[in-house]
C-alpha positions as a Markdown table, in Angstrom:
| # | Residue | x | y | z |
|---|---|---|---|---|
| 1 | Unk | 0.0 | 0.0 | 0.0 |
| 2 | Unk | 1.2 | 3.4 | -1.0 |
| 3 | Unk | 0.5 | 6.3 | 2.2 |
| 4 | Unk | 0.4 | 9.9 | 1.1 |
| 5 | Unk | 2.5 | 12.0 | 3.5 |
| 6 | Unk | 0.1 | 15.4 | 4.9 |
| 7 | Unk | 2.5 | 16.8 | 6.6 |
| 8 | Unk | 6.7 | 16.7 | 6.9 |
| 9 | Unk | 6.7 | 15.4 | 10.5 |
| 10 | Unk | 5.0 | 12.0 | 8.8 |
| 11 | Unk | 7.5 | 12.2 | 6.4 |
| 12 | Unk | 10.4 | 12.6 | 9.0 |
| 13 | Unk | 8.8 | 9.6 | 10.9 |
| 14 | Unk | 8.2 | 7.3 | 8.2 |
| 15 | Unk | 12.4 | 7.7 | 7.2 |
| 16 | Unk | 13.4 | 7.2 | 10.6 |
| 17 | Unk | 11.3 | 3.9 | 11.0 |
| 18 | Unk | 12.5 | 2.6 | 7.6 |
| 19 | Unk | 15.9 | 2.1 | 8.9 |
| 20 | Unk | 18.1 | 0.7 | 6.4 |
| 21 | Unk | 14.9 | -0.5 | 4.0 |
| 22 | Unk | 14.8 | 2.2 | 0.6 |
| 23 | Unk | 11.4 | 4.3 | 0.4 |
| 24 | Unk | 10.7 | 5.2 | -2.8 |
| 25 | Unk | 8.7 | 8.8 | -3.2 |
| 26 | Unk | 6.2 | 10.2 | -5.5 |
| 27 | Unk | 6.1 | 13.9 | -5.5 |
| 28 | Unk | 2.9 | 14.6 | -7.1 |
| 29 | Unk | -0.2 | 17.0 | -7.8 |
| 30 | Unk | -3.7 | 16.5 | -8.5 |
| 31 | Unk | -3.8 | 18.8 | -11.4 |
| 32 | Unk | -0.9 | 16.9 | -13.0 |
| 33 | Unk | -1.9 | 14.9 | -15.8 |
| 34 | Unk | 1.5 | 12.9 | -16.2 |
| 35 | Unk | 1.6 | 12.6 | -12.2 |
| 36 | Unk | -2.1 | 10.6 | -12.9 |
| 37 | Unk | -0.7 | 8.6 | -15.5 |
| 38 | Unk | 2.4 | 7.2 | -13.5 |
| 39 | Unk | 0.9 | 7.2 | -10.4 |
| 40 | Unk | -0.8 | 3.6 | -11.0 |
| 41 | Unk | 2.1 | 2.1 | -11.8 |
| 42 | Unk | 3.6 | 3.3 | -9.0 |
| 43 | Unk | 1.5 | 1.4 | -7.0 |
| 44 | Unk | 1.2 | -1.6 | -8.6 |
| 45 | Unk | 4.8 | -1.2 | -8.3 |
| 46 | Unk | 4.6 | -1.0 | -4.4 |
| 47 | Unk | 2.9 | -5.0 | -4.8 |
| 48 | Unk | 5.8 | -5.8 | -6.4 |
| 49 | Unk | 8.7 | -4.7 | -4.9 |
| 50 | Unk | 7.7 | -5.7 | -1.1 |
| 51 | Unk | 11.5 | -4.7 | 0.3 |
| 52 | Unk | 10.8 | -0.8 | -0.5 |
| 53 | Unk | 8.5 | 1.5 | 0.8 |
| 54 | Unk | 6.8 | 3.7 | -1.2 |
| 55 | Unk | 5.0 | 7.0 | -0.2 |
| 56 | Unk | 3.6 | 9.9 | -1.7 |
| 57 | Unk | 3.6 | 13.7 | -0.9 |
| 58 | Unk | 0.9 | 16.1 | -2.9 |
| 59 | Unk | 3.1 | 19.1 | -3.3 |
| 60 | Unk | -0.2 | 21.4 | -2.6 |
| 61 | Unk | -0.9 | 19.2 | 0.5 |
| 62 | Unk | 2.4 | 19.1 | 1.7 |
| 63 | Unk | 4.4 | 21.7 | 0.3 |
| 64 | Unk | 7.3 | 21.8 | 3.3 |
| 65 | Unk | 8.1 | 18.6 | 2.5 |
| 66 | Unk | 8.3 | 19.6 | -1.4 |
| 67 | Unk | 10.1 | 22.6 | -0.7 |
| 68 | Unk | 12.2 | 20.5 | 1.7 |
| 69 | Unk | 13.5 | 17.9 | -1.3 |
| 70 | Unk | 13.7 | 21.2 | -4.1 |
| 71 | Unk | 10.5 | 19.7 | -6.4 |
| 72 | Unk | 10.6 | 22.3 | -8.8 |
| 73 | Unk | 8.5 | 19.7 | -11.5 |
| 74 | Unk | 6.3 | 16.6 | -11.3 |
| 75 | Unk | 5.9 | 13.7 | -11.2 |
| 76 | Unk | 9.3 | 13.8 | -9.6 |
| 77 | Unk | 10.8 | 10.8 | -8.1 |
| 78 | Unk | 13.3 | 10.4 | -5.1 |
| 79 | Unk | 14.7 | 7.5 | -3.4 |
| 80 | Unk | 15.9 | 7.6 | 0.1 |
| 81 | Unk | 18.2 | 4.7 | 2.0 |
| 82 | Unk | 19.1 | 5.6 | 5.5 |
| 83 | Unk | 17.8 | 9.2 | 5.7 |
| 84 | Unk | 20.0 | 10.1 | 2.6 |
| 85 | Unk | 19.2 | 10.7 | -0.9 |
| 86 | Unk | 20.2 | 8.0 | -3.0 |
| 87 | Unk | 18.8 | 8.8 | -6.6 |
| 88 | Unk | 16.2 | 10.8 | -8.7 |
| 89 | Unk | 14.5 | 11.9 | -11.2 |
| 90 | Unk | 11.6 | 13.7 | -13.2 |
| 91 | Unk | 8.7 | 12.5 | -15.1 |
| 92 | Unk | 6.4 | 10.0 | -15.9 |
| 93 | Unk | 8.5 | 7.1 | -17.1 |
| 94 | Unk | 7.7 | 3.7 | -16.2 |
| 95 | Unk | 10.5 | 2.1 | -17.5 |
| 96 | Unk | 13.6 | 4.4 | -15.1 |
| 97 | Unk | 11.0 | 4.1 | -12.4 |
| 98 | Unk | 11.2 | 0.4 | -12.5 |
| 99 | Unk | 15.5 | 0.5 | -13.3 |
| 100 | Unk | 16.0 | 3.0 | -10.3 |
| 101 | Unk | 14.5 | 0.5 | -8.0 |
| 102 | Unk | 16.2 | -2.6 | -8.9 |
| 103 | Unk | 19.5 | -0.5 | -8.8 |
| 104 | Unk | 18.9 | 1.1 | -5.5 |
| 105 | Unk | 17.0 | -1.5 | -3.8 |
């Protein structure tokens, strides 16, 4: 199951309790049609890929968070091992999303 994050202390928690595990996030917007298009397959990838953890943040919703990680376009993706940014990237591609979690897992 993907969780949305509403507000940067959830955020903070979640890292802290993922330990050593890789959480995969989904900066994303409502009014963002390639954000609506990606986002299903990021959750189907979440089934998958049972080791990682996947969230999301709205960037509306949540925008310390966003502001926190410099999202300046979505969707944009960022994957974090041990409270530290490991990779990322922008835009609705299925195919990086999947080859930046196998190499980062």
């Amino acid at each position: 199951m993907v969780e949305y994050m509403k507000t940067k202390e959830e955020m903070d928690q979640k890292l802290a309790d993922a330990g050593d595990k890789l959480v995969a996030v989904d900066f994303t917007a409502s009014w963002c049609p390639p954000c609506k298009m990606i986002g299903p397959k990021f959750e189907a990838m979440a089934a998958e890929f049972t080791d990682v953890i996947f969230v999301k943040v709205d960037v509306d919703d949540n925008s310390d968070t966003a502001e926190e990680y410099g999202i300046s376009a979505m969707p944009t993706f960022i994957f974090i091992k041990n409270k530290k940014e490991v990779d990322r990237f922008s835009g609705a591609s299925e195919e990086k999303l999947r080859a930046t979690l196998e190499k980062c897992k």
